[in-house]
C-alpha positions as CSV (number, residue, x, y, z in Angstrom):
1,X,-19.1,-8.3,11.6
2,X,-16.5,-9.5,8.8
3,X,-12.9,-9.0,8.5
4,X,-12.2,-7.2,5.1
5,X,-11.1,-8.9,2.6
6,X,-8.6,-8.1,0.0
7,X,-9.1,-7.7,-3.5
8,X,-7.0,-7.5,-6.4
9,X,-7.1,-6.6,-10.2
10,X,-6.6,-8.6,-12.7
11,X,-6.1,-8.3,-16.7
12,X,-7.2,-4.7,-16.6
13,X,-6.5,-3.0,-19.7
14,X,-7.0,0.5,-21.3
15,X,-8.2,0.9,-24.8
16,X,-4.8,2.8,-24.9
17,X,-3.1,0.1,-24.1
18,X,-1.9,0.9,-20.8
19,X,-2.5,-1.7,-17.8
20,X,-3.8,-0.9,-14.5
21,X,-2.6,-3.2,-11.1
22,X,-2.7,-3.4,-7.7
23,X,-5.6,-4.5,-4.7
24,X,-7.8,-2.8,-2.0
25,X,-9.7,-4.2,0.8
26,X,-13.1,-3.6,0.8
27,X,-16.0,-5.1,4.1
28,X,-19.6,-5.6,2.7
29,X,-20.9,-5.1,5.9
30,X,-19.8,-1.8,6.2
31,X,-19.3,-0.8,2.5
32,X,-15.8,0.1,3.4
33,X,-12.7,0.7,1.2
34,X,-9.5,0.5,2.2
35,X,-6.0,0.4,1.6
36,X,-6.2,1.4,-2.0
37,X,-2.4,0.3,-3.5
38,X,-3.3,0.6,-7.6
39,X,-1.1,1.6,-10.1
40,X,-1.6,2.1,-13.4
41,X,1.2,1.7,-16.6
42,X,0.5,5.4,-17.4
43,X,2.4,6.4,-14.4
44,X,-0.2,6.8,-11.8
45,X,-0.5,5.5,-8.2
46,X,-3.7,5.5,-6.7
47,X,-3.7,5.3,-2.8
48,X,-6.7,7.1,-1.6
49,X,-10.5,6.5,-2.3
50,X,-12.1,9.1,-3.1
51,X,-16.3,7.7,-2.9
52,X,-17.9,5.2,-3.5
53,X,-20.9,4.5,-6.3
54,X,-24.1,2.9,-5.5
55,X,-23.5,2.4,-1.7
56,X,-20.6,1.1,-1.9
57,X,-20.3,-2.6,-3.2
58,X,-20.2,-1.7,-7.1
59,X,-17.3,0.3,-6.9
60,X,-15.3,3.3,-5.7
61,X,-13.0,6.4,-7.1
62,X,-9.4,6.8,-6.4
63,X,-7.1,9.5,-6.3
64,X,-3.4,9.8,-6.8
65,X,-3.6,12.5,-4.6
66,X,-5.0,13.3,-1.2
67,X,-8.7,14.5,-0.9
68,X,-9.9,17.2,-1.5
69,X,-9.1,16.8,-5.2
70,X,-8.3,19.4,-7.2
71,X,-8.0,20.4,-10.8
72,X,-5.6,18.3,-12.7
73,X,-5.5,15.6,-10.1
74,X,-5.2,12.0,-11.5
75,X,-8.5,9.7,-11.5
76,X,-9.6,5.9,-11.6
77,X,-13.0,5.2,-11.7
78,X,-13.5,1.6,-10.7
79,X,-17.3,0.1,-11.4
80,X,-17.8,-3.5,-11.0
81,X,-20.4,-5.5,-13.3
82,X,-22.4,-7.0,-10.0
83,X,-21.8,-6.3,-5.9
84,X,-18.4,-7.2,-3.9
85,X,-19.2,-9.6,-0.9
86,X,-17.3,-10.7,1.8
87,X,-17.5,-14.3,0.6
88,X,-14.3,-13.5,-2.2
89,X,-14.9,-14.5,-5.6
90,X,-14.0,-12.6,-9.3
91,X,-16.0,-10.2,-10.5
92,X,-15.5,-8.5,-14.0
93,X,-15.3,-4.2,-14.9
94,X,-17.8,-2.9,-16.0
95,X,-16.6,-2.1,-19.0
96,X,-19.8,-0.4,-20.9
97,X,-20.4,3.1,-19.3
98,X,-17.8,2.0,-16.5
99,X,-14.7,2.6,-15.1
100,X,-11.7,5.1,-16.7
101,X,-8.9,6.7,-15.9
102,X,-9.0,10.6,-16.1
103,X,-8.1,14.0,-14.6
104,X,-10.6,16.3,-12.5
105,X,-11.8,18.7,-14.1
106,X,-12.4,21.2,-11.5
107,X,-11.7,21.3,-7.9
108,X,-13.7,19.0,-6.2
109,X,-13.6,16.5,-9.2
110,X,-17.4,16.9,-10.0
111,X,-15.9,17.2,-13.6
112,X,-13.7,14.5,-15.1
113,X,-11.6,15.0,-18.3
114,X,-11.8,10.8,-19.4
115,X,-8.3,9.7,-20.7
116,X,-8.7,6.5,-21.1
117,X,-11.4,3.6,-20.7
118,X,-10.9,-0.3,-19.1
119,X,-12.0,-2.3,-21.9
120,X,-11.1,-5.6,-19.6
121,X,-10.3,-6.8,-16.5
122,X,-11.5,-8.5,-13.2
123,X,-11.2,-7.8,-9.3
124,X,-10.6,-11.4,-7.2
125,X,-10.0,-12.7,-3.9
126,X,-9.8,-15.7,-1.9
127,X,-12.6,-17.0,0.2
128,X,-12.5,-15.9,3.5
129,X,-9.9,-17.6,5.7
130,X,-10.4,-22.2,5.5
131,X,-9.5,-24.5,7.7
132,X,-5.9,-25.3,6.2
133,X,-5.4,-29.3,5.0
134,X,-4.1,-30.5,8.3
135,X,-7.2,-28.4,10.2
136,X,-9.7,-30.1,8.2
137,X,-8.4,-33.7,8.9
138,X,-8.2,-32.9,12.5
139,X,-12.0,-31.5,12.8
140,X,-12.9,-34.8,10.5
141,X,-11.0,-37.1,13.5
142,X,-12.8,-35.7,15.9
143,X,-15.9,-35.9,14.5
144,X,-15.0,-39.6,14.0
145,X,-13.6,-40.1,17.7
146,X,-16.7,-38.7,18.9
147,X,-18.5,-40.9,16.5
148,X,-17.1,-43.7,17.8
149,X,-17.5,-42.8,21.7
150,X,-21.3,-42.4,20.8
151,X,-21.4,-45.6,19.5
152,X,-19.9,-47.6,21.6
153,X,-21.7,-46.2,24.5
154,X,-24.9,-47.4,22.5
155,X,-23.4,-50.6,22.4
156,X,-23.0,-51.1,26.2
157,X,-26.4,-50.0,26.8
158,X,-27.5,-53.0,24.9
């Protein structure tokens, strides 16, 4: 099983105006959000996901405030243009019929009052942990050293 990876927005803007920033980890295996930290230039903070859409990997709601939601609470619909992996990567909002920023409607936020639509932006993250510069040369060494031991034996067989 993967170790979630984190995610974070990038260049997401409102047809308002207003920006939107912040990450949340998310694990593909087990369509998992997590650790929602988004705010949003309008005011709101968004720290608790709400559900997600279509299983999981092409997005998720947020709420400002704890679930359940109620009438007047703060909204962010996220929807991605194509699935969330745990291989990291950038992938773009979808931004026709996609994600907005709104209030519930109603309690239980079945209904959603739509303030404000993204019109652009991206989620990104690293790949999932490398071998770092120095750990690559030294897993390339040995390789050669063992390389070279293989060899050599070869030649004293000879």
């Amino acid at each position: 099983m993967a170790v979630p990876i984190q995610w974070s927005l990038q260049g997401v803007n409102f047809n308002d105006g207003t920006t939107a920033s912040g990450s949340f980890f998310y694990d593909a295996d087990t369509q998992i959000y997590s650790d929602v930290d988004i705010t949003t230039s309008s005011g709101n903070v968004y720290g608790m996901r709400l559900a997600n859409l279509g299983g999981g990997p092409f997005g998720f709601a947020a709420v400002a405030a704890g679930p359940p939601p109620v009438i007047g609470d703060a909204l962010f619909f996220l929807v991605f243009s194509s699935r969330l992996t745990n291989a990291g990567g950038t992938v773009e909002f979808r931004t026709s019929n996609g994600a907005y920023e709104g209030i519930c409607g109603n309690d239980g936020c079945s209904g959603v009052d739509i303030e404000r639509l993204v019109t652009a932006g991206q989620v990104f993250s690293g790949s999932p942990t490398a071998l770092s510069e120095p750990g690559t040369l030294a897993v390339v060494g040995l390789g050669l050293a063992g390389l070279g031991v293989v060899m050599r034996r070869r030649v004293k067989r000879s």
